[in-house]
VOBAMAR-157470 format. One record per atom (N, C-alpha, C): x, y, z; residue in one letter. Coordinates in steps of 0.001 Angstrom, whole numbers, padded with zeros to 6 digits, always signed. Layout:
XYZA...
END
This chain:
-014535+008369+140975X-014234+008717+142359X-013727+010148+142409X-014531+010884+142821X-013646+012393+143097X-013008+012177+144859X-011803+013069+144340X-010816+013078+145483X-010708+014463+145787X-011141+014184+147254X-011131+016105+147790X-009935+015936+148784X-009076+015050+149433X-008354+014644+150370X-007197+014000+150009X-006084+014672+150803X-004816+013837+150430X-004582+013234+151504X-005075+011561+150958X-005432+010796+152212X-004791+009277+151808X-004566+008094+152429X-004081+006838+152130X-005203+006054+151483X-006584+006273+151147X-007255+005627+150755X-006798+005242+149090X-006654+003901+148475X-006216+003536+147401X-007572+003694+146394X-007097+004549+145398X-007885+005290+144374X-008348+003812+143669X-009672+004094+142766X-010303+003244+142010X-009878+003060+140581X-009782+002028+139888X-008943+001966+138578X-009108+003223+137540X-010469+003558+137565X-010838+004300+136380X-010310+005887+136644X-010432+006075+138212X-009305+007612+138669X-007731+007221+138483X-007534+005908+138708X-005877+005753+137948X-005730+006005+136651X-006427+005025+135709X-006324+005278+134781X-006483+006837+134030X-007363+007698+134507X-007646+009055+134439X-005827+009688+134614X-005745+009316+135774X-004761+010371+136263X-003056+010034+135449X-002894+009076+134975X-001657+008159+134039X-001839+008452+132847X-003500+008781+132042X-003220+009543+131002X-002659+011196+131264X-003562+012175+132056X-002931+013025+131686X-001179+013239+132357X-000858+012006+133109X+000639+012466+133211X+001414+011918+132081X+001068+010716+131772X+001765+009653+130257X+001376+010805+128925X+000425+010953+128703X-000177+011202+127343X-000450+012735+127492X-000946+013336+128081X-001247+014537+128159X-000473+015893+129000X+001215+014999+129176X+002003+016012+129699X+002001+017041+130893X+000697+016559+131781X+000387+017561+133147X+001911+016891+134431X+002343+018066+134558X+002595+017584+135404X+002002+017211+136948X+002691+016521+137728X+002518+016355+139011X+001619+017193+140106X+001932+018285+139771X+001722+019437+140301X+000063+019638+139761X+000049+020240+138278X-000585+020014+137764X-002166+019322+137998X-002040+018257+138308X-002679+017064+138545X-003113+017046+139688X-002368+017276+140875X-002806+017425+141879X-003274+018277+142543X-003540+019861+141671X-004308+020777+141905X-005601+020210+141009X-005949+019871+140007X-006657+019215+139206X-007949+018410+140108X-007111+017757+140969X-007620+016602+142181X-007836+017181+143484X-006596+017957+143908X-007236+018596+145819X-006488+017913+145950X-005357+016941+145760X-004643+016200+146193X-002721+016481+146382X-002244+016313+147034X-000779+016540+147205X+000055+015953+145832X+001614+016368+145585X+001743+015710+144242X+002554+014393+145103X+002278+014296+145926X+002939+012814+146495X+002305+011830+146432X+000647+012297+146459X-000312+011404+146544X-000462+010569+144916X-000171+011899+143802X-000144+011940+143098X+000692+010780+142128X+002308+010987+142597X+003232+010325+142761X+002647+008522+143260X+002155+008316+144271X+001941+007031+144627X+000491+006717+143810X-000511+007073+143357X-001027+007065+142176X-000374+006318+141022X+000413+006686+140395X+001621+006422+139464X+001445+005261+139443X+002199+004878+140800X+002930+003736+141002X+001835+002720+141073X+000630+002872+141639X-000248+002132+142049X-000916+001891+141034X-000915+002857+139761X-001568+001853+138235X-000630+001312+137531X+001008+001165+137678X+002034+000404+137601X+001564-000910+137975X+001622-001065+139237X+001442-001999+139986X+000027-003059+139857X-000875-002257+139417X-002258-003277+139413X-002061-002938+137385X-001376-002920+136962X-001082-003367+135623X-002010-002336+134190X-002516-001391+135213X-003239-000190+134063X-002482+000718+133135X-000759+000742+133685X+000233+001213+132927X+000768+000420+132971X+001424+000204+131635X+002839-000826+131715X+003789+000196+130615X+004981+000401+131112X+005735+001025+130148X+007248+000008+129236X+007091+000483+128075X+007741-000380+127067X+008941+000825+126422X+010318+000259+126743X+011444+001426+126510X+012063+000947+124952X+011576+001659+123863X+012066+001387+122493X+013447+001493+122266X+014490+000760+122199X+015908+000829+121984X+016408+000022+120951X+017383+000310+120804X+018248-000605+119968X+018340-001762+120888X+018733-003159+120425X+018930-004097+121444X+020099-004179+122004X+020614-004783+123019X+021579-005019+123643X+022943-005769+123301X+023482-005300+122225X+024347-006131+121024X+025893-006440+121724X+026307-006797+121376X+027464-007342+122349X+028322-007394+120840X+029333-006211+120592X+030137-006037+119486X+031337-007069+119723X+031603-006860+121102X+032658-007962+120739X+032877-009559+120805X+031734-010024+121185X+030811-011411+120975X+030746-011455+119491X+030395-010169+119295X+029581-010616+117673X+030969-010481+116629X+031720-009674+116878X+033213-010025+116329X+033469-011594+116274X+033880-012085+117234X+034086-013086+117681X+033748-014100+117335X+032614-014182+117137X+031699-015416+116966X+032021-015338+115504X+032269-013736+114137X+031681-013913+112804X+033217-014422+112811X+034107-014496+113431X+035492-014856+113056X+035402-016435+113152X+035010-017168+113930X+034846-018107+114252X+034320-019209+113300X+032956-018751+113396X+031883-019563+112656X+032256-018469+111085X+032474-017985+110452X+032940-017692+108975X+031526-016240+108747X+030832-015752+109365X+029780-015462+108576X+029424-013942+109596X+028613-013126+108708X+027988-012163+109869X+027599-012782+110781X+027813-011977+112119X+027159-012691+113452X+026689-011077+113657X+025818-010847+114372X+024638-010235+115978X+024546-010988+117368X+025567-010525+118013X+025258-011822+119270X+024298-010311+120280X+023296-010828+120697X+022703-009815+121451X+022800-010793+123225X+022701-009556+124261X+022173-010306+125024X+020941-010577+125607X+020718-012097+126254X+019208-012418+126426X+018671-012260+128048X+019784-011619+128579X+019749-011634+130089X+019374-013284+130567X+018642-013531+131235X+018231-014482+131985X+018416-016010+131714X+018384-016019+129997X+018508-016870+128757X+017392-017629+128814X+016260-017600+129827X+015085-018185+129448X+014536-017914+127940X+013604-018877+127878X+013516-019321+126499X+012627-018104+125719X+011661-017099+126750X+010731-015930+126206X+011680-014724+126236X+012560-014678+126470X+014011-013682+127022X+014937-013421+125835X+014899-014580+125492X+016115-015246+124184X+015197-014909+122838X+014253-015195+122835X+013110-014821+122101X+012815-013389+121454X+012548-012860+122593X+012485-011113+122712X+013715-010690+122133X+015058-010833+123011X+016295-010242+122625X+016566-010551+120796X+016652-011640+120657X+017067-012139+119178X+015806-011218+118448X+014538-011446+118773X+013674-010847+117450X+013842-009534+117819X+014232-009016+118813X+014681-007460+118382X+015770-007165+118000X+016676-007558+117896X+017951-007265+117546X+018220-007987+115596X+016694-008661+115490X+016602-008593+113985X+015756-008054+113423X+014983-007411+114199X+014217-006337+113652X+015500-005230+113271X+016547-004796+114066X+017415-003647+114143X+018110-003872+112798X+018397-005570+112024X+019413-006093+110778X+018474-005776+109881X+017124-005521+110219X+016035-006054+108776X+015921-004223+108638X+015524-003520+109424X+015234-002088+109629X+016810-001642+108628X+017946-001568+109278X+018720-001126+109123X+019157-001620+107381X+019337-002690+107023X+019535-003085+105677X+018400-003225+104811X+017195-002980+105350X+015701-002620+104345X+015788-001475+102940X+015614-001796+101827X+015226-000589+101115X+014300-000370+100092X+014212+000657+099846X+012923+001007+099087X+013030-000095+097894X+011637-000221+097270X+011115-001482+096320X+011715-003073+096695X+012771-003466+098004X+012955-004730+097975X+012343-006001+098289X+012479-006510+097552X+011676-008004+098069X+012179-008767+099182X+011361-008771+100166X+011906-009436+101508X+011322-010407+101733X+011589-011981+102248X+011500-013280+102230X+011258-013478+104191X+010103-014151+103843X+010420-014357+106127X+009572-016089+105801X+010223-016526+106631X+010120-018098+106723X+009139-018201+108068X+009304-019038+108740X+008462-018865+110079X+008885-019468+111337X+008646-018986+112287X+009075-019272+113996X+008680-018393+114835X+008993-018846+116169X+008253-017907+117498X+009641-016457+117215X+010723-016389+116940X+011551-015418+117344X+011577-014404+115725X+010634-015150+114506X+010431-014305+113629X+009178-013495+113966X+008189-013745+114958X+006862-013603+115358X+007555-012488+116486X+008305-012359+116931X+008529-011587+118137X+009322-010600+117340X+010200-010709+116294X+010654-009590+115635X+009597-008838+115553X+008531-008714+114961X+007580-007945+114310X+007163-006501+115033X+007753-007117+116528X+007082-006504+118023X+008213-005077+117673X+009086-005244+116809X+010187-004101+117326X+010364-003521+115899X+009640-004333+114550X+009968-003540+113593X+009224-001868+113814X+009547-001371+113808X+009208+000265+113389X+009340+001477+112694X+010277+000919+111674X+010563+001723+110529X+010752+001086+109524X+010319+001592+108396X+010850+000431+106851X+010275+001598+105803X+011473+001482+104732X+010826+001754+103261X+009701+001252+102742X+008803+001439+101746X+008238+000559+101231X+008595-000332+100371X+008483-001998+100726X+008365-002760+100361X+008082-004178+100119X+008670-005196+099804X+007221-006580+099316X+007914-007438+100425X+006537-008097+100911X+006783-008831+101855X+006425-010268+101476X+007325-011146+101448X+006664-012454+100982X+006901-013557+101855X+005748-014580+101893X+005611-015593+102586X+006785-016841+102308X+007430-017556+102819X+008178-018371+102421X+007901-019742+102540X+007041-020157+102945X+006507-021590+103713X+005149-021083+104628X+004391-022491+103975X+002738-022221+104509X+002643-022670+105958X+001478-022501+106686X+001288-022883+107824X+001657-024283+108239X+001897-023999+109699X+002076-025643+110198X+001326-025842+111857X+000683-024338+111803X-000426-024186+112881X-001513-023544+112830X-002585-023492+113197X-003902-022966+113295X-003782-021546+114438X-002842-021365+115637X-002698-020596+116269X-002552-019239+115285X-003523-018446+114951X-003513-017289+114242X-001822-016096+114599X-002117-016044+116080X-000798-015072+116829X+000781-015520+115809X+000990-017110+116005X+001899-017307+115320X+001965-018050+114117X+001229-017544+112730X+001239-017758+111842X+002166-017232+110877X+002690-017726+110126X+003792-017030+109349X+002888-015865+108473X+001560-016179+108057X+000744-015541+107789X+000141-013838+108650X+000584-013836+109830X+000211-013191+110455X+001696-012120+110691X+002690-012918+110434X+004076-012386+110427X+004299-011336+109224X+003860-011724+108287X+003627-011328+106787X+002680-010220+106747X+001641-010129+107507X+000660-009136+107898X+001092-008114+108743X+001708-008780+109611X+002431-007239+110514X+003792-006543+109629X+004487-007543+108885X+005457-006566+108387X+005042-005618+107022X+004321-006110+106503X+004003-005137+105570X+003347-004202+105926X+002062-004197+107017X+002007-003070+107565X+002984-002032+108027X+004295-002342+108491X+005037-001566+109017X+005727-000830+107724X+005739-001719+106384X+005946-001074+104987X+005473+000038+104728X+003892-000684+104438X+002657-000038+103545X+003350-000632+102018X+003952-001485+101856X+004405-002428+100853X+003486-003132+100688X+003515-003753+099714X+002622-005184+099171X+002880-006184+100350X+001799-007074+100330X+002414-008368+100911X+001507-009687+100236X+002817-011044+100253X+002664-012087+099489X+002485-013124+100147X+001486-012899+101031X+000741-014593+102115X+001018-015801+101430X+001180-016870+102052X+000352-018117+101877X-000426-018881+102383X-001928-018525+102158X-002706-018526+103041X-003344-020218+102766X-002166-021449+103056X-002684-022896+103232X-001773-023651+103997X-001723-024824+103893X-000673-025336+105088X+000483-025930+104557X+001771-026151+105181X+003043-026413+104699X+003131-027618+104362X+002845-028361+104688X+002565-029931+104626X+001114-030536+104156X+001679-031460+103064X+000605-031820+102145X+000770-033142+102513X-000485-034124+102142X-000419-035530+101660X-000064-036021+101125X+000059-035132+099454X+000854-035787+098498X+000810-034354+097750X+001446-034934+096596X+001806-034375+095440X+000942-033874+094741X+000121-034290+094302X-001008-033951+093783X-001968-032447+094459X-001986-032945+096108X-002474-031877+096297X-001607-030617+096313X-000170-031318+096523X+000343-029345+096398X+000154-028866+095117X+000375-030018+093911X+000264-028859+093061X-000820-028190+092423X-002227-028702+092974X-003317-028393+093547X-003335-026858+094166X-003205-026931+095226X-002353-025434+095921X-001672-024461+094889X-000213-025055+094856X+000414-024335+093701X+000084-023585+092581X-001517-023879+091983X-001979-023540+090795X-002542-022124+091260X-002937-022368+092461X-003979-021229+093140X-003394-019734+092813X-004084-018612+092396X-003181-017196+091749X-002927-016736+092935X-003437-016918+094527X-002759-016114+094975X-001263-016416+095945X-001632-017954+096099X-000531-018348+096406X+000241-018625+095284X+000631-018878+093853X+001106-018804+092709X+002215-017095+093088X+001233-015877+092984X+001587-014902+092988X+003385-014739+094301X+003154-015796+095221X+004214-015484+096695X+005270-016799+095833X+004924-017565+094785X+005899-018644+095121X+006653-017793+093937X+006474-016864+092964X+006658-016512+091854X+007826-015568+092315X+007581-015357+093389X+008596-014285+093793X+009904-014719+094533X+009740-016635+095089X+011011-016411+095213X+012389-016507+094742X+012377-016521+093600X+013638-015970+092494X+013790-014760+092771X+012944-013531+093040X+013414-012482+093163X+013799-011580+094310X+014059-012914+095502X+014114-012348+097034X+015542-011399+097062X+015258-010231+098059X+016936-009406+097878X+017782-009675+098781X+016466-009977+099969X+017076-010161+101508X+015550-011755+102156X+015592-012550+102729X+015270-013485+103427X+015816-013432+104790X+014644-013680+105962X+014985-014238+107267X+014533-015496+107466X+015134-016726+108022X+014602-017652+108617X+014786-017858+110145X+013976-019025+110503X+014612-019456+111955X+015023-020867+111793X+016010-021454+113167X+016087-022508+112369X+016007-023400+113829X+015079-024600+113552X+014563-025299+114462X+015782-026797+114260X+015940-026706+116148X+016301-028163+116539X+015602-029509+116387X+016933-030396+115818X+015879-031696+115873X+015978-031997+116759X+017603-032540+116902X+017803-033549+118219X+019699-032450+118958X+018733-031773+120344X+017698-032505+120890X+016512-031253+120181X+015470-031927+120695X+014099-031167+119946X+013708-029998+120631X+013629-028727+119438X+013308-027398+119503X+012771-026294+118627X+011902-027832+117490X+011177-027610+115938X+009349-027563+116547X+009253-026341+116089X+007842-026390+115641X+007164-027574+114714X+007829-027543+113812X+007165-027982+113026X+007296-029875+113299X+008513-030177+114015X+009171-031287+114718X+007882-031539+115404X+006692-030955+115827X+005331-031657+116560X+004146-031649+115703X+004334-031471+114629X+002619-031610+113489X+003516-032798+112292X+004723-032980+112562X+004794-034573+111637X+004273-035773+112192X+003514-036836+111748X+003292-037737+111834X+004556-038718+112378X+003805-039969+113042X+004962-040869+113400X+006166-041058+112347X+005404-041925+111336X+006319-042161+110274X+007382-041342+109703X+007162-040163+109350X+008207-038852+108818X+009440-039045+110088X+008657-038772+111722X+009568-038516+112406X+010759-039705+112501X+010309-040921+112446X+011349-042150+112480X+012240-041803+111345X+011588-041686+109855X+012513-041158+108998X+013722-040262+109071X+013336-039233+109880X+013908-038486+109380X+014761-038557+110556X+014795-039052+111362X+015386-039268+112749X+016726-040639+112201X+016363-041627+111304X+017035-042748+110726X+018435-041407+109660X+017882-040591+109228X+018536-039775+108383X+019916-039027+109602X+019543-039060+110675X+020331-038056+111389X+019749-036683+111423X+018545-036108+111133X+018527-034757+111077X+018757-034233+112323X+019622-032755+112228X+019946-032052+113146X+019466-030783+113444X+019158-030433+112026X+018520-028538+111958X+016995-028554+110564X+016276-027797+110816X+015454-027738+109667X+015327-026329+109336X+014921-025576+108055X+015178-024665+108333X+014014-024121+106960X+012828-023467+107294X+011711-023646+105978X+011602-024432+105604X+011933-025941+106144X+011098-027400+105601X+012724-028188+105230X+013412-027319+104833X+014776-027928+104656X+015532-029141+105564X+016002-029805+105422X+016469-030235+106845X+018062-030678+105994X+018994-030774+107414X+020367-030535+107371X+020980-031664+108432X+021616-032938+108326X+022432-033369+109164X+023288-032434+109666X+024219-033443+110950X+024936-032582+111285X+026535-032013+111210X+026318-032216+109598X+027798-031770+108837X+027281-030879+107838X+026017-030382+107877X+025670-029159+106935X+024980-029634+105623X+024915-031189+105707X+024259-031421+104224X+022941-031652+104117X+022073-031162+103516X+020988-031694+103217X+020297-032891+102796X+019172-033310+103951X+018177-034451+103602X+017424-034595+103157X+016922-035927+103051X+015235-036023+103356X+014755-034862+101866X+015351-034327+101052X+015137-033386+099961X+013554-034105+098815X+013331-034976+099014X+012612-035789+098491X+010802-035407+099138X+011195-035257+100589X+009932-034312+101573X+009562-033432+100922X+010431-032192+099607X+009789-031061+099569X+008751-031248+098188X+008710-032195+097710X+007528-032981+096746X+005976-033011+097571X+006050-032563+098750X+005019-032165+099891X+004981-031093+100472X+005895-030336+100696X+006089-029062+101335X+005788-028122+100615X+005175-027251+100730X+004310-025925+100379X+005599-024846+100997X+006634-024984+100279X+007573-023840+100810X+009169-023892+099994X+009938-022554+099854X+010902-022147+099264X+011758-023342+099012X+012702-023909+098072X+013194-024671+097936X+014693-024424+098499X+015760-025432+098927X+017182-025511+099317X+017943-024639+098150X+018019-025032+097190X+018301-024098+095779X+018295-022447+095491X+016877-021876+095944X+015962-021102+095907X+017083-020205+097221X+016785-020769+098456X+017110-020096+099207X+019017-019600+099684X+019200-020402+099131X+021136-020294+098220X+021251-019471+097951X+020729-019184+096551X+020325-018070+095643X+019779-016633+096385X+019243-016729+097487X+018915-015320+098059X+020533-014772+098769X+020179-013661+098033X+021868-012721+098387X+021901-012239+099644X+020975-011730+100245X+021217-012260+102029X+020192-013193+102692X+020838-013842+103616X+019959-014981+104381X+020141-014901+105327X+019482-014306+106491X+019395-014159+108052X+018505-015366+108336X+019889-015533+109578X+018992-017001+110522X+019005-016166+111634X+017943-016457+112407X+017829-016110+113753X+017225-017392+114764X+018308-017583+115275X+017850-018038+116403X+018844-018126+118226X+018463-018683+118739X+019212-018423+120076X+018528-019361+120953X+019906-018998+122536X+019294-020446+123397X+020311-021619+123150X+020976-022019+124341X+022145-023121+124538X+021550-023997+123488X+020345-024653+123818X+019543-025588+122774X+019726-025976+121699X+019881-024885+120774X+020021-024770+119411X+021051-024717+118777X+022375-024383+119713X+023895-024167+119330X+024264-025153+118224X+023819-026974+118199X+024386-027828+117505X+023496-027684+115875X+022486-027404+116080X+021187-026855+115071X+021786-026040+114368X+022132-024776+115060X+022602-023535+114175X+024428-023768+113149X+024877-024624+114425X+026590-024905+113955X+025938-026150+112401X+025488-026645+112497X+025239-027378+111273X+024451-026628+109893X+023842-025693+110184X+023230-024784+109056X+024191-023749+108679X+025101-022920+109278X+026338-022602+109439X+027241-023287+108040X+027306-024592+108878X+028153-025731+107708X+027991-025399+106743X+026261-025578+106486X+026175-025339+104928X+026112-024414+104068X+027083-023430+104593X+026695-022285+103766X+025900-022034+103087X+024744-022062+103432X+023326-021542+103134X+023219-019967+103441X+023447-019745+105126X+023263-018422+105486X+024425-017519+105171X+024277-016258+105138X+025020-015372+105230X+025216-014506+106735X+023971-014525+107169X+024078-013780+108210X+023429-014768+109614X+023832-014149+110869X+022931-015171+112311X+023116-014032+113303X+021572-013930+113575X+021489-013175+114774X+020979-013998+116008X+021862-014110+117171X+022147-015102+118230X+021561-014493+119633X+022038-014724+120713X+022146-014744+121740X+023531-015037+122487X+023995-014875+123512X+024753-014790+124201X+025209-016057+124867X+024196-017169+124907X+024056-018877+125670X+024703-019097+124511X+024308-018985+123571X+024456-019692+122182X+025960-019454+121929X+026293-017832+121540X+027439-017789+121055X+028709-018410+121959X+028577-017999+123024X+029362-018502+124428X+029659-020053+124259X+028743-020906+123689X+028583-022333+123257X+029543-022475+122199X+029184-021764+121343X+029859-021476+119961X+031288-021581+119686X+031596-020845+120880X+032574-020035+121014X+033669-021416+121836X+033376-022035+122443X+033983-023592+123217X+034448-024190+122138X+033577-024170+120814X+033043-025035+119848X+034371-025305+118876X+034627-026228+117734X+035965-026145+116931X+035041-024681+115973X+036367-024422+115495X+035884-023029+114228X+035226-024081+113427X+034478-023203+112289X+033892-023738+111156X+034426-022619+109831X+034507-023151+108612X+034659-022451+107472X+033508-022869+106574X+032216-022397+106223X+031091-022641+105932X+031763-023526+104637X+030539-024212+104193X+030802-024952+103197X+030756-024300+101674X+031913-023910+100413X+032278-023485+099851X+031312-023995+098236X+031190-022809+097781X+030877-022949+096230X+029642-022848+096470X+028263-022775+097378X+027046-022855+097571X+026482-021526+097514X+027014-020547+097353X+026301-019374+097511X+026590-018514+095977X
END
């Protein structure tokens, strides 16, 4: 569409789009642009707005996240352990999501270093970190637990793929599923060199993130690809939190340990042994989930939300459970 007139007629996408690069990307100004066109820079101006609006620009403001120091005081006094309480504004569940995986992108960025071996387990708010990593040393990225969905977007596999890109580090997939039939077939799996190559490494994790899914009430991924039977089980057990296949009543102890004779993923032991352990998760939901993984002094570190800690925070103190780390 050429424009000889500074007139109310609403421009055609491909003259928006034209005119948003050279003000976004190519630095013309206003002025600029609207000698460019024959057009006023007001017209110019409502242009702008009008590929805003029909969705041809969308602008994305890179920050640190919205950390709430004295929440996060608070909460590590409380519950015994590093805390990140960020806020999630709205606390909807894609909100809480966003906020937490950026504000652990900011723990993973910031404590990353050259040659370390880094451990990521899988969930929607480890999948949304990825969105904000943007700086890293080089180094190894390893898978911690195999699939438990076919959805490519949120594959732990795909998690593992974006962060090492952001390396240019190695990375250590496991490219099969978390849950086996039996025994036989994992160690079937297990033999395989390239998944062999990711399980080999986790003795040598420096730093690990997990997420950690609700049982009851229910807020587990993986809580919808078990079969009837497991779920009665493990429901007869009390489980409260799972966490890479792990699962935890709700005094911090571990169950159901007998499951990971099937599970294609890091062992309770294994993940002890990693010298930092970031949980991330957030969302009122999860408060009784997270206070029981907490218990077990498993983690070292939790990057939260604001519903959550606020929950937390009502909550009796906890002194994680001693001698486990």
């Amino acid at each position: 569409m050429a424009v000889t007139r500074d007139d109310e007629v609403r421009m055609d996408r491909s003259t928006l789009a034209e005119i948003a690069r050279l003000y976004y990307l190519g630095n013309l100004s206003k002025v600029d642009i609207a000698l460019k066109y024959g057009i006023s820079r007001f017209r110019v101006a409502r242009a702008l707005t009008q590929a805003r609006d029909e969705g041809i620009v969308s602008i994305t403001i890179q920050g640190v996240a919205p950390v709430d120091p004295w929440t996060s005081y608070q909460l590590s006094q409380h519950w015994g352990i590093a805390a990140t309480v960020v806020d999630s504004g709205s606390g909807m569940d894609r909100a809480v999501r966003q906020a937490v995986g950026h504000a652990t992108a900011e723990v993973f960025m910031d404590n990353a270093r050259e040659d370390a071996i880094v451990g990521f387990a899988w969930g929607r708010t480890l999948t949304a970190m990825t969105d904000y990593v943007t700086r890293l040393p080089k180094l190894s990225v390893v898978q911690l637990i195999g699939a438990v969905t076919s959805d490519l977007d949120e594959s732990p596999v795909e998690l593992v793929r974006r962060t090492s890109a952001s390396s240019g580090g190695r990375a250590y997939p496991i490219i099969a599923p978390a849950i086996l039939d039996n025994e036989h077939a994992l160690a079937a799996l297990k033999s395989n060199p390239d998944v062999k190559a990711a399980l080999d490494l986790f003795d040598a994790l420096d730093m690990a993130f997990v997420a950690v899914g609700s049982w009851d009430p229910p807020a587990s991924q993986i809580r919808g690809v078990l079969p009837q039977a497991d779920l009665d089980r493990l429901d007869e057990l009390a489980v409260k939190a799972e966490v890479a296949g792990v699962y935890f009543d709700s005094q911090g102890r571990i169950v159901a340990e007998d499951y990971s004779r099937r599970y294609l993923c890091i062992s309770a032991d294994q993940l002890r042994r990693v010298p930092r352990l970031v949980a991330a998760a957030g969302g009122r939901i999860k408060m009784e989930a997270v206070k029981a993984v907490v218990r077990s002094g498993m983690i070292t570190d939790l990057v939260t939300d604001h519903t959550l800690a606020e929950a937390a925070l009502q909550s009796e103190a906890i002194t994680p459970a001693s001698g486990l780390r």
